[in-house]
Structures are given as structure tokens and as C-alpha cells.
N, CA, C and O of each residue as an XYZ file, in Angstrom:
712
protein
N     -41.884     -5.231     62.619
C     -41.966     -3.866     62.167
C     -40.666     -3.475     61.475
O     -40.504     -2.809     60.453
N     -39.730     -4.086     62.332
C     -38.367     -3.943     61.244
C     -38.082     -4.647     60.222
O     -37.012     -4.326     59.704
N     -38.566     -5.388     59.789
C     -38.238     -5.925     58.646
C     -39.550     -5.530     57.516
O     -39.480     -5.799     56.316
N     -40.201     -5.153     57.874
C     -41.130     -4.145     57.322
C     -40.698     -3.114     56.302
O     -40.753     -2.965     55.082
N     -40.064     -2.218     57.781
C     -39.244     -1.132     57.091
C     -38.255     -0.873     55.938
O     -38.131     -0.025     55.055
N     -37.458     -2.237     56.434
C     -36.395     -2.097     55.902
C     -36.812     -3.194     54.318
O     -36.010     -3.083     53.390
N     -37.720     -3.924     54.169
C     -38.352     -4.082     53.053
C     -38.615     -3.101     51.998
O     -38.255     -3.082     50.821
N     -39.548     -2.038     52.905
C     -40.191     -0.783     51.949
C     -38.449     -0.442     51.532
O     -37.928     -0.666     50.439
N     -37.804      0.131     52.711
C     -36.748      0.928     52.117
C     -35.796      0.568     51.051
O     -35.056      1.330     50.428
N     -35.958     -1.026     50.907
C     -35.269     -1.943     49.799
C     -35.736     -1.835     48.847
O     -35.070     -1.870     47.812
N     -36.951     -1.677     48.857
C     -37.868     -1.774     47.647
C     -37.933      0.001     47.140
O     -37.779      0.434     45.998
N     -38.253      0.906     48.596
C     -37.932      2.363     47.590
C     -36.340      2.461     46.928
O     -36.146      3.578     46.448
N     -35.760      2.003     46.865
C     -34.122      1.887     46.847
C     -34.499      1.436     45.328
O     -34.678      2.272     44.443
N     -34.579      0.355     45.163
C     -34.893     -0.660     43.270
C     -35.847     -0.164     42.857
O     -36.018     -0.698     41.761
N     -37.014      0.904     43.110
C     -37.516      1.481     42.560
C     -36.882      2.807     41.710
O     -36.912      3.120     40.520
N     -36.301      3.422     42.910
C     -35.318      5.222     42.163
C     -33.800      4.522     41.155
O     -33.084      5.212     40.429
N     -33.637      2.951     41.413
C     -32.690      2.706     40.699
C     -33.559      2.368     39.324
O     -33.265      2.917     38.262
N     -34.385      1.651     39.405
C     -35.013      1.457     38.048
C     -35.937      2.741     37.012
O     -36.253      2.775     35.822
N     -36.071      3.378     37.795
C     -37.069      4.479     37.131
C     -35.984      5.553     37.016
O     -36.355      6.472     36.287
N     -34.423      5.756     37.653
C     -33.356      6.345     37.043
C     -32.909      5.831     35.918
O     -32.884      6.410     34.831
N     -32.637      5.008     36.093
C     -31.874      4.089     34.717
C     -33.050      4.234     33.236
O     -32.632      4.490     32.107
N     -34.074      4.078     33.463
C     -34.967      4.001     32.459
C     -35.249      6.297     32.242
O     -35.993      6.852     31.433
N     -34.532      6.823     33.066
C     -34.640      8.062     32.376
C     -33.667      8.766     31.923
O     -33.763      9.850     31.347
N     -32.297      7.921     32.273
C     -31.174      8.634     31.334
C     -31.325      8.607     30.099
O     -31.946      7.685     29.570
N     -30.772      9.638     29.380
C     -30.347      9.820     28.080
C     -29.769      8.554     27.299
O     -28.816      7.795     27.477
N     -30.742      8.672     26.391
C     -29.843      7.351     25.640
C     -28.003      7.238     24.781
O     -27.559      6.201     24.288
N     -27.484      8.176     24.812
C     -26.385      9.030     24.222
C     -25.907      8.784     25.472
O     -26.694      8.770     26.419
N     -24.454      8.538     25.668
C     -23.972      8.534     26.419
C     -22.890     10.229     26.769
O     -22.411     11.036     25.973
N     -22.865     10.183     28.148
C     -22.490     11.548     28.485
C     -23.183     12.809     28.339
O     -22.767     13.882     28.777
N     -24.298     12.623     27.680
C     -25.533     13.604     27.403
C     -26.228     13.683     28.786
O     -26.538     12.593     29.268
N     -26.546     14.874     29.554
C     -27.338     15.027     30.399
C     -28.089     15.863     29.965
O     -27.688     16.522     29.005
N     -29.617     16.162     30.591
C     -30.230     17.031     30.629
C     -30.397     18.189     31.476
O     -30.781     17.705     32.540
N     -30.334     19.325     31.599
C     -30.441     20.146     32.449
C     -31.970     20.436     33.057
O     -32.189     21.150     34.036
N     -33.066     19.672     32.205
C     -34.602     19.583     32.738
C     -34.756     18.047     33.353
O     -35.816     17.757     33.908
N     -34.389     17.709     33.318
C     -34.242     16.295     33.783
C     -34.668     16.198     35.562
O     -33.918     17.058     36.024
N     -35.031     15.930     36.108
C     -35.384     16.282     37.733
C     -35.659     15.183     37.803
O     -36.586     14.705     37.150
N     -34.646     14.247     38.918
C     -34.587     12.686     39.042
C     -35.924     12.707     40.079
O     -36.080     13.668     40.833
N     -37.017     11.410     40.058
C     -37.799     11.043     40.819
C     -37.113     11.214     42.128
O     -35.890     11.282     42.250
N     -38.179     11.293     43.327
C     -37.859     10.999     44.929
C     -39.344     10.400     45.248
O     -40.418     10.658     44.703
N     -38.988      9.383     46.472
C     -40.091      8.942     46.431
C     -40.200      9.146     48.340
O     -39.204      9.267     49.052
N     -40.852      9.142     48.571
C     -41.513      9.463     50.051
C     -42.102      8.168     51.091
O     -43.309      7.935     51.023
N     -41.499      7.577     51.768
C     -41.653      6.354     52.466
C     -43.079      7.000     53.217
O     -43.168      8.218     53.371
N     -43.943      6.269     53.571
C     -44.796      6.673     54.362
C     -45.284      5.676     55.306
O     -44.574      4.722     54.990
N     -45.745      5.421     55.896
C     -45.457      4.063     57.299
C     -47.297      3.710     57.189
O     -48.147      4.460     57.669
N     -47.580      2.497     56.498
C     -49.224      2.195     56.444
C     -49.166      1.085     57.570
O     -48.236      0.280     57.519
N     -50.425      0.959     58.931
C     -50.711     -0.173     59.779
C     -51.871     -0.917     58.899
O     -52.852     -0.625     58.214
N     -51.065     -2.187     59.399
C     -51.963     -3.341     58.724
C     -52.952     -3.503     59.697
O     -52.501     -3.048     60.748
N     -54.277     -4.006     59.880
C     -55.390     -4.620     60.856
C     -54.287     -6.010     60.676
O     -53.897     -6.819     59.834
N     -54.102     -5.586     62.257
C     -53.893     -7.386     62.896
C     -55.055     -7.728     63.246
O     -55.890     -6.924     63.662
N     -55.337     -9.543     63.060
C     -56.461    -10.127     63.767
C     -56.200    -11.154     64.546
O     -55.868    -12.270     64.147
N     -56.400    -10.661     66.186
C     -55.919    -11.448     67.144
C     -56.531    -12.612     67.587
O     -57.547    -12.687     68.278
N     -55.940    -13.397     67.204
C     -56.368    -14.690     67.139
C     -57.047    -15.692     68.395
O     -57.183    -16.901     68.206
N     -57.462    -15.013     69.723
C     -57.711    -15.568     70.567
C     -59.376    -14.607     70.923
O     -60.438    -15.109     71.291
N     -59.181    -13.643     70.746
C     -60.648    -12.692     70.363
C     -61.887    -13.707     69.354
O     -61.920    -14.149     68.206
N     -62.864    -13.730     70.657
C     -64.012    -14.438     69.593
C     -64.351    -14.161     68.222
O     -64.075    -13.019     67.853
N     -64.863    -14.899     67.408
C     -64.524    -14.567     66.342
C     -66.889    -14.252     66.210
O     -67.892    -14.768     66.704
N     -66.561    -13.144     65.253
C     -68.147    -12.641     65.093
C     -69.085    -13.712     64.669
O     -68.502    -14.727     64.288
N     -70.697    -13.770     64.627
C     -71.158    -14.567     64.514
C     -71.516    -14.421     62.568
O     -72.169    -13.405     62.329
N     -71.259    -15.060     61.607
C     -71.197    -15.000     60.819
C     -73.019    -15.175     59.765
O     -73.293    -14.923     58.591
N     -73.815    -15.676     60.861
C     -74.959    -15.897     60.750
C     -76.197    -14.524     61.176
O     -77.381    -14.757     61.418
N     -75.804    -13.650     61.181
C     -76.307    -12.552     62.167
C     -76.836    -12.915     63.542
O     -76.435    -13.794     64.304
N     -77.932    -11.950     63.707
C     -78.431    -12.279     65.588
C     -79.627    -13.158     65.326
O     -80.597    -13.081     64.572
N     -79.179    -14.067     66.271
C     -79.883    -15.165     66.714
C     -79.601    -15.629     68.210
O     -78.559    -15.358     68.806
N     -80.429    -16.203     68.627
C     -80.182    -16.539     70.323
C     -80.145    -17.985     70.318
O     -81.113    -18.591     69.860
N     -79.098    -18.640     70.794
C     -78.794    -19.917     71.516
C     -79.759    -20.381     72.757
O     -80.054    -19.705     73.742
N     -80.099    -21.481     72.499
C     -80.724    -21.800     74.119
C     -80.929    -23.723     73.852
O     -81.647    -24.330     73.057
N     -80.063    -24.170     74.786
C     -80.558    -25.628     74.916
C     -81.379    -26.323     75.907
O     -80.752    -26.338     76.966
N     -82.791    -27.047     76.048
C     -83.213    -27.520     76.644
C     -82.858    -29.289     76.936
O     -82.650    -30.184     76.117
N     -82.900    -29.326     78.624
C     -82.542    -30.438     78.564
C     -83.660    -31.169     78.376
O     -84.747    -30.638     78.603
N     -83.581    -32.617     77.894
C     -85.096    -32.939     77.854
C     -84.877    -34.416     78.321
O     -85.669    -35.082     77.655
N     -84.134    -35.281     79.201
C     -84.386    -36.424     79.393
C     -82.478    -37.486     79.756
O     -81.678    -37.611     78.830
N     -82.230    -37.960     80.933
C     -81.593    -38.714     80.648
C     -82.056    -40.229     79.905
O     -83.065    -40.842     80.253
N     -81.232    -40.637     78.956
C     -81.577    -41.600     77.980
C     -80.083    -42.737     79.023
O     -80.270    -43.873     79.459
N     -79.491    -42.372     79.076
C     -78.634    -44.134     79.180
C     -78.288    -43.173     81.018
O     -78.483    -41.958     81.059
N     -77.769    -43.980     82.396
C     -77.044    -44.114     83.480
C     -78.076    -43.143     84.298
O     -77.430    -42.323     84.951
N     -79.340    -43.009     84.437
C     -80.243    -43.042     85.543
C     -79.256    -42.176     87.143
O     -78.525    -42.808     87.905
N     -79.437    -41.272     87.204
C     -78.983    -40.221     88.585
C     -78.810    -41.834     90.113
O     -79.734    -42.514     90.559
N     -77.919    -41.876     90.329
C     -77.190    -43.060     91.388
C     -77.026    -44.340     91.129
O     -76.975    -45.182     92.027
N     -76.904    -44.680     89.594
C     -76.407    -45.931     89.146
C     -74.723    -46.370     89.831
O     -73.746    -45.693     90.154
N     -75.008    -47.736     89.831
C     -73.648    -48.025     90.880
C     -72.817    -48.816     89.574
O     -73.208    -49.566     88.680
N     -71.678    -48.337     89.888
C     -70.711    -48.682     88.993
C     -69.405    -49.412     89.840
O     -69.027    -49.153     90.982
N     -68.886    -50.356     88.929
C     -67.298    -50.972     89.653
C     -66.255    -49.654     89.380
O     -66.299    -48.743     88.554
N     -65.481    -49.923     90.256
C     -64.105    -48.722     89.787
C     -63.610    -49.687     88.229
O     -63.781    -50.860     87.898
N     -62.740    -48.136     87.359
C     -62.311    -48.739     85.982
C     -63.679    -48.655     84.969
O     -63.754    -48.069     83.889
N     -64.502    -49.259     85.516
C     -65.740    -49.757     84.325
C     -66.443    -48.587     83.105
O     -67.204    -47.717     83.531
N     -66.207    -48.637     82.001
C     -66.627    -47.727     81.345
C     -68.354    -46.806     81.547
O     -69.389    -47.473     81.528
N     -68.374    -45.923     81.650
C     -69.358    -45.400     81.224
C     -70.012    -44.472     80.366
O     -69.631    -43.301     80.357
N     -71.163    -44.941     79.480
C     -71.360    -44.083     78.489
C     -72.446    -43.529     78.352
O     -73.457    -44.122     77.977
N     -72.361    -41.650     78.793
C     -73.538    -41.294     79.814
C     -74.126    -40.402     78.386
O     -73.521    -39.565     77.716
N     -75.500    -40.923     78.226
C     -76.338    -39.466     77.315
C     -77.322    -39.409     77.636
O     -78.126    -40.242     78.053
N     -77.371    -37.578     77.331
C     -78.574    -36.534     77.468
C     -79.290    -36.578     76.304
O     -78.894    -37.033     75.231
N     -80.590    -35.984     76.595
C     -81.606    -35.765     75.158
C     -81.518    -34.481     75.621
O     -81.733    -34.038     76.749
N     -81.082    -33.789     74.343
C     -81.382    -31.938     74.590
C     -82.262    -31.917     73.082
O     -82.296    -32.711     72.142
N     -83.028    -30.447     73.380
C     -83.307    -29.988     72.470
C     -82.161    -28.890     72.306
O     -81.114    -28.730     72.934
N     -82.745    -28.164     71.203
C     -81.997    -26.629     70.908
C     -83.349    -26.051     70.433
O     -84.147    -26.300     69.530
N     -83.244    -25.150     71.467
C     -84.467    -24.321     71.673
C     -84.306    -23.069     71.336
O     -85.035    -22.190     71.796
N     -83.474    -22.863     70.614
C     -82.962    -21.273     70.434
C     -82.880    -21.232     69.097
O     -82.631    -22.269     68.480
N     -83.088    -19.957     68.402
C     -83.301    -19.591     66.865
C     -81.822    -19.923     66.269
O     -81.845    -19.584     65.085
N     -80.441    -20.493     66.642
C     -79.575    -20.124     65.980
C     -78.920    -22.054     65.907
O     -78.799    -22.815     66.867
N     -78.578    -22.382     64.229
C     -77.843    -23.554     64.397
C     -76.854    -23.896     64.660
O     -75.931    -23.616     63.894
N     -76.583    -24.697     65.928
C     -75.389    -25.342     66.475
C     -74.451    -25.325     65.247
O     -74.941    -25.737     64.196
N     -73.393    -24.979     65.239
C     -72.555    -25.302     64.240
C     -71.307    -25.999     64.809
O     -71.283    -26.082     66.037
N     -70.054    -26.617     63.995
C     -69.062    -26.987     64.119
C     -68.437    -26.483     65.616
O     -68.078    -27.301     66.463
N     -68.348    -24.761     65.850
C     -67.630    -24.409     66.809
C     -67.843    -25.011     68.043
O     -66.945    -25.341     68.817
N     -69.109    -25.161     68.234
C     -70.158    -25.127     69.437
C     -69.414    -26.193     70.236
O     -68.770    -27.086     69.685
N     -69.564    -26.020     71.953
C     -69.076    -27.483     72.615
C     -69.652    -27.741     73.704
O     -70.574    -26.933     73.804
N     -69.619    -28.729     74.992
C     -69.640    -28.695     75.841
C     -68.738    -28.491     76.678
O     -67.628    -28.366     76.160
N     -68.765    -28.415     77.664
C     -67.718    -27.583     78.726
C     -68.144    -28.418     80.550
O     -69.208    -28.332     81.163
N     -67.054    -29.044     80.901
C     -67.422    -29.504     82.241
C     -67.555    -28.486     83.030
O     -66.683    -27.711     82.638
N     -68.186    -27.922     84.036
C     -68.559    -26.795     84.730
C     -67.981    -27.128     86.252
O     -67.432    -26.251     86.920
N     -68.161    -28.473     86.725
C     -67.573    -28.782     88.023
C     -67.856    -30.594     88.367
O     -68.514    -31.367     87.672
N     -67.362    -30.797     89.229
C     -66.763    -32.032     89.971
C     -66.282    -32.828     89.096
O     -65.906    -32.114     88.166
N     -66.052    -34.051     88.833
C     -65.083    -34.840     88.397
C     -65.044    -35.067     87.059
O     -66.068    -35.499     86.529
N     -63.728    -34.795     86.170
C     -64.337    -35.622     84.915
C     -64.405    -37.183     84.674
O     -64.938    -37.842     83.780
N     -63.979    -37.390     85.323
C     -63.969    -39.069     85.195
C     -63.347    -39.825     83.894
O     -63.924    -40.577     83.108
N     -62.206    -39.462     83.910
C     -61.561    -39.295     82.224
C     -61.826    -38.651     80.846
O     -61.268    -38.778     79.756
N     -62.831    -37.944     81.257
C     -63.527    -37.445     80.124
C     -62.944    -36.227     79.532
O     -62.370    -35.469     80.315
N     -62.997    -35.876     78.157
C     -62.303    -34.520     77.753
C     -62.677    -33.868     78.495
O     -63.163    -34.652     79.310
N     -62.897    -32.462     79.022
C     -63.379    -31.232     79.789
C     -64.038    -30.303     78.892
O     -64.935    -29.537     79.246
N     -63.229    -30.461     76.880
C     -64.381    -29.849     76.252
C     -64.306    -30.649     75.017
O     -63.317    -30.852     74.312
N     -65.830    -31.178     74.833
C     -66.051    -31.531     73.674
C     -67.041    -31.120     72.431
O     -67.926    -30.309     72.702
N     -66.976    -31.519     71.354
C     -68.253    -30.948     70.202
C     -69.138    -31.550     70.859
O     -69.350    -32.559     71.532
N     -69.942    -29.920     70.155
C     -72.039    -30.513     70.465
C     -72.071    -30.887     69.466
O     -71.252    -30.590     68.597
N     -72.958    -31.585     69.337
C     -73.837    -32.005     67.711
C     -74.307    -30.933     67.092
O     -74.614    -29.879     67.650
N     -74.365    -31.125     66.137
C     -75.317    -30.121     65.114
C     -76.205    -30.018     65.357
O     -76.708    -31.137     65.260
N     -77.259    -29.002     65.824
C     -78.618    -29.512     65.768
C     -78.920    -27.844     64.979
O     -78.279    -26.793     65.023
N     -80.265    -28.261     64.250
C     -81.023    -27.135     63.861
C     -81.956    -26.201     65.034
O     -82.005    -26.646     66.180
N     -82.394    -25.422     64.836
C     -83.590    -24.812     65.743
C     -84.493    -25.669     66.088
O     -84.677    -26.469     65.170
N     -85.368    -25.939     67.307
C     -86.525    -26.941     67.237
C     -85.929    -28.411     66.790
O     -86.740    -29.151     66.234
N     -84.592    -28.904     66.978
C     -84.857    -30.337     66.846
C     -83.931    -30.650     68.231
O     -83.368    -29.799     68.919
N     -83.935    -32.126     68.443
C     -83.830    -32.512     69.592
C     -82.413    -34.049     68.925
O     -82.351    -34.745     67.912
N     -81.679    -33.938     69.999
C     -80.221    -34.826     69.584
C     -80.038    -35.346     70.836
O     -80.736    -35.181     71.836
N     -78.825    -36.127     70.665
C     -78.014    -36.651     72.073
C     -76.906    -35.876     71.904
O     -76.356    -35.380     70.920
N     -76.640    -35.880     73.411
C     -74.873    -35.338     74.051
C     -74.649    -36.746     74.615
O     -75.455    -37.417     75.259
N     -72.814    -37.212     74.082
C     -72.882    -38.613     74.687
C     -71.667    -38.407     75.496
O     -71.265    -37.313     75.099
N     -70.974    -38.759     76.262
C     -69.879    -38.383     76.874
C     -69.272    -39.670     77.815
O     -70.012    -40.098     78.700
N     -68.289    -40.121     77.678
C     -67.858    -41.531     78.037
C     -67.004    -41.183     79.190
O     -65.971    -40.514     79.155
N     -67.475    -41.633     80.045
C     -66.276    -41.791     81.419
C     -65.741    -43.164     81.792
O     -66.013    -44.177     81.148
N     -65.053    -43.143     82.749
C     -64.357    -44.059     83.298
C     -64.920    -43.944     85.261
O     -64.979    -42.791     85.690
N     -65.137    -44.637     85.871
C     -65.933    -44.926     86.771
C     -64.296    -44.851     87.412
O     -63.447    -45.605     86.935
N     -63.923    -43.833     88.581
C     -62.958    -43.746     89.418
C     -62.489    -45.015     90.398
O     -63.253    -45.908     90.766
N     -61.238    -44.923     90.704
C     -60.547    -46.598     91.520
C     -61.243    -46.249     92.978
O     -61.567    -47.123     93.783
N     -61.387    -45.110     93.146
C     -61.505    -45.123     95.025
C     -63.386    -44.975     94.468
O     -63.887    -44.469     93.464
N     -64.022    -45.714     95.725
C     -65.501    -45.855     96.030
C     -65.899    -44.953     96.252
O     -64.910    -44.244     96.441
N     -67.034    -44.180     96.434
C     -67.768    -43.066     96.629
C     -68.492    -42.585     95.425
O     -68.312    -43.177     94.361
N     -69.615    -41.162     95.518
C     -70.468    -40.484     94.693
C     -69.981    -39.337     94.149
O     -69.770    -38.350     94.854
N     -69.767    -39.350     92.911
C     -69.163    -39.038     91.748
C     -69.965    -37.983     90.958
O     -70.931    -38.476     90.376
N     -69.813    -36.710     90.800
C     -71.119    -36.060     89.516
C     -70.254    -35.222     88.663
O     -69.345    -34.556     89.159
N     -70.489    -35.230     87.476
C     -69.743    -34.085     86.804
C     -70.954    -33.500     86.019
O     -71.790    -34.184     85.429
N     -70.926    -31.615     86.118
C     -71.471    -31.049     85.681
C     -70.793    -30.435     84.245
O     -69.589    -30.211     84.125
N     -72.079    -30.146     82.892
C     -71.606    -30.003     81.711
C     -72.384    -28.637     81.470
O     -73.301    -28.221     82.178
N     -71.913    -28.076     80.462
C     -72.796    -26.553     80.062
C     -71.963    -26.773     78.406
O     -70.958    -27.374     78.027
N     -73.389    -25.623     77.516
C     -72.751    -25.852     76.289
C     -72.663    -24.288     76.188
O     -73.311    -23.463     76.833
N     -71.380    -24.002     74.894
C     -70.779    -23.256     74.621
C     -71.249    -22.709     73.100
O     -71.574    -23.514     72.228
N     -71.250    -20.934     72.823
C     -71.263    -20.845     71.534
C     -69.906    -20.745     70.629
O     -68.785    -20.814     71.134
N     -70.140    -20.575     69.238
C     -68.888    -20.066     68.916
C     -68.148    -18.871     69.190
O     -67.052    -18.594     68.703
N     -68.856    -18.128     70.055
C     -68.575    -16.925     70.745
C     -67.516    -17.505     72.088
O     -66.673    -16.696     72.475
N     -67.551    -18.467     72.569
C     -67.294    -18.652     74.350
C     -68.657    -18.761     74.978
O     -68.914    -19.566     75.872
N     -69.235    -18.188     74.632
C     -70.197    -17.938     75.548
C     -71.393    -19.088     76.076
O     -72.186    -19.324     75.164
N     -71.666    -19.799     77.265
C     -72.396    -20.433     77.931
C     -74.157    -20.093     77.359
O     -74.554    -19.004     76.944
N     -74.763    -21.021     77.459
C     -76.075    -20.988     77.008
C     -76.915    -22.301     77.627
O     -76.301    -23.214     78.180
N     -78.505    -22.316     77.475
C     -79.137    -23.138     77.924
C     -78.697    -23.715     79.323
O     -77.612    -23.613     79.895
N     -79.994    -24.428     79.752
C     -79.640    -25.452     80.666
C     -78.016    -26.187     80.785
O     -77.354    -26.370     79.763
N     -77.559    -26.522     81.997
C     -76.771    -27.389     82.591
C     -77.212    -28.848     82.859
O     -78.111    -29.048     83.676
N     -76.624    -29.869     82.212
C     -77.013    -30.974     82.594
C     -75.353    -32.230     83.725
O     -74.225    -31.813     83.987
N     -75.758    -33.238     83.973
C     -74.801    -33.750     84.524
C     -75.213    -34.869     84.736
O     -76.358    -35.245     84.485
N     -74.017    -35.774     85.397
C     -73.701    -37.574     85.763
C     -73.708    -37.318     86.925
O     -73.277    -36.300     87.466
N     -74.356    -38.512     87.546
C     -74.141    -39.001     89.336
C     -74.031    -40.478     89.477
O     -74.961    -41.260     89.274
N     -73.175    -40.708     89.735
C     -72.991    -42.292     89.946
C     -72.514    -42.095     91.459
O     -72.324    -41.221     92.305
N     -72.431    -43.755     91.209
C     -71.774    -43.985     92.875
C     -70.765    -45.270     92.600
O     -71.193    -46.263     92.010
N     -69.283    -45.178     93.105
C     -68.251    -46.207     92.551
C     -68.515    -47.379     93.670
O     -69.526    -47.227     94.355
N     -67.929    -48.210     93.850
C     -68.088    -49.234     95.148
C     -67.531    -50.618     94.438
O     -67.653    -50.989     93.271
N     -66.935    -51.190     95.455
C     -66.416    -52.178     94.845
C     -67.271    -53.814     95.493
O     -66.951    -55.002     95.468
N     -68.322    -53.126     95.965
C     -69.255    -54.320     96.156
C     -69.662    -55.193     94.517
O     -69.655    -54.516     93.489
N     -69.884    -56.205     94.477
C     -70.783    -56.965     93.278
C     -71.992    -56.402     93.399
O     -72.372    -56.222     94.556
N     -72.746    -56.053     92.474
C     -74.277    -56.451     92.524
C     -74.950    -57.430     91.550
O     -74.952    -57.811     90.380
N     -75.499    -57.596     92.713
C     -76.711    -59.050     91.516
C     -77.492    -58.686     89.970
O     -78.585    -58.196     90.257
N     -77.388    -58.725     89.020
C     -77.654    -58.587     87.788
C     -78.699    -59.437     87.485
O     -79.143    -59.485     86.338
């Protein structure tokens, strides 16, 4: 705000110097007695700040978000995994809601473990009425036991939508027969 000010006031300053100079008399020592030097009047204008952590509007008008889950495709609810061992877990969702997933959109872990996994990642694009994968890669934890992490997707608003889907494994450092 202070350097604001003191901008304008620099700038009303090279203004009354330039618009003086350009109204003296060209004759030197000649003044005018009608002559009435400019003044200029500072007046204090607020700019719209735009706070940068405030959702940003939906640029598409109103439309409603909604994702259906429709199917695990790869790691079956109590698949047994070694500790370390990669896993690469996907959902079949639809998008069941009038509005297209865009760039912003994400998933969001909601609770228990991530299992190395980001906590938020991009959704896919999907249009209204079509159906995609969510793929999400973990890492199968060193200590043994049953493992789930829950996911929810996000608009470009923040805001949570559709179904919740999630992983359940179980770690163990038994072999199994293949």
C-alpha cells in the first residue's frame, strides 16, 4: 500500500512538473496574471485482490458431478501380497454426473494407509456417461497384516463427489504357491 502511494504521489509530482513547464510563457520573465497553475487531487482507488487459495468458480456453469463405481478390474478385496512388492490397484468408474471431469479434478485418500501412494492424484478426463479407470500404485508395507486405503474424488471446487472406492490387501511374508 506504501509503495502504491508513494508511486501515485511520484507520478502526481511529474505530472504538475510537466503540465507547468508546458504552460509557461514562452518569453522569458513574462508571467501571466490569468494563468492559474493546475492542482491535481490524489484520490486512493482499491484494486480487487484475488485470493489465491479461494476455490476458483466453475467456468462451465451448473452442472452436477457424480461418480459411479462400477467394478474392481486389477487386486480383488484380500489379495495377499509380499512386503515391498508393487501394487497396481484399478477401479472402473463411470461419471455419472452432467459435468466433464476436467484437468482440476482429483482423487483424495479419505483414510487408512497410503501405501506409498500420493494422497492426491488426477482423475482422468471423463465426459458425462462414459466410464474410465482410476489406477493408483502402491507399495505393499514391510510389517504383515490387512491393509485398506480409502479414495474419494474431488471437484475443481474442493468439493467431494460420487461414490468412495478403496484397496484391501493383506501383507505376509509367507510364499504362496503360484
Amino acid at each position: 500500500m506504501m509503495k502504491r502511494r508513494f508511486f501515485l504521489s511520484l507520478l502526481m509530482t511529474l505530472m504538475v512538473s510537466l503540465i507547468s513547464s508546458c504552460m509557461r510563457s514562452q518569453s522569458r520573465d513574462v508571467t501571466s496574471s490569468e494563468f492559474i497553475p493546475p492542482t491535481l487531487v490524489a484520490t486512493a482507488m482499491k484494486t480487487a485482490t484475488v485470493d489465491p487459495f479461494r476455490p476458483t468458480e466453475d467456468p462451465r456453469g451448473p452442472c452436477e458431478d457424480n461418480l459411479d463405481f462400477v467394478d474392481d478390474v486389477t487386486v480383488p478385496d484380500g489379495t495377499v501380497f509380499q512386503p515391498g512388492e508393487e501394487i497396481i490397484k484399478k477401479w472402473k468408474v463411470k461419471n455419472s454426473g452432467t459435468c466433464e471431469w476436467i484437468s482440476k479434478y482429483s482423487v483424495r485418500m479419505l483414510s487408512g494407509s497410503s501405501m506409498g501412494a500420493e494422497t492426491k492424484q488426477k482423475l482422468r478426463l471423463l465426459k458425462p456417461g462414459e466410464e474410465g479407470e482410476i489406477e493408483i500404485t502402491f507399495i505393499a508395507p514391510d510389517e504383515p497384516g490387512s491393509y485398506y486405503s480409502q479414495w474419494q474424488a474431488y471437484n475443481a471446487q474442493g468439493k467431494t463427489f460420487g461414490q468412495d472406492f478403496f484397496v484391501d490387501i493383506v501383507v505376509t511374508n509367507v510364499k504362496t504357491d503360484e
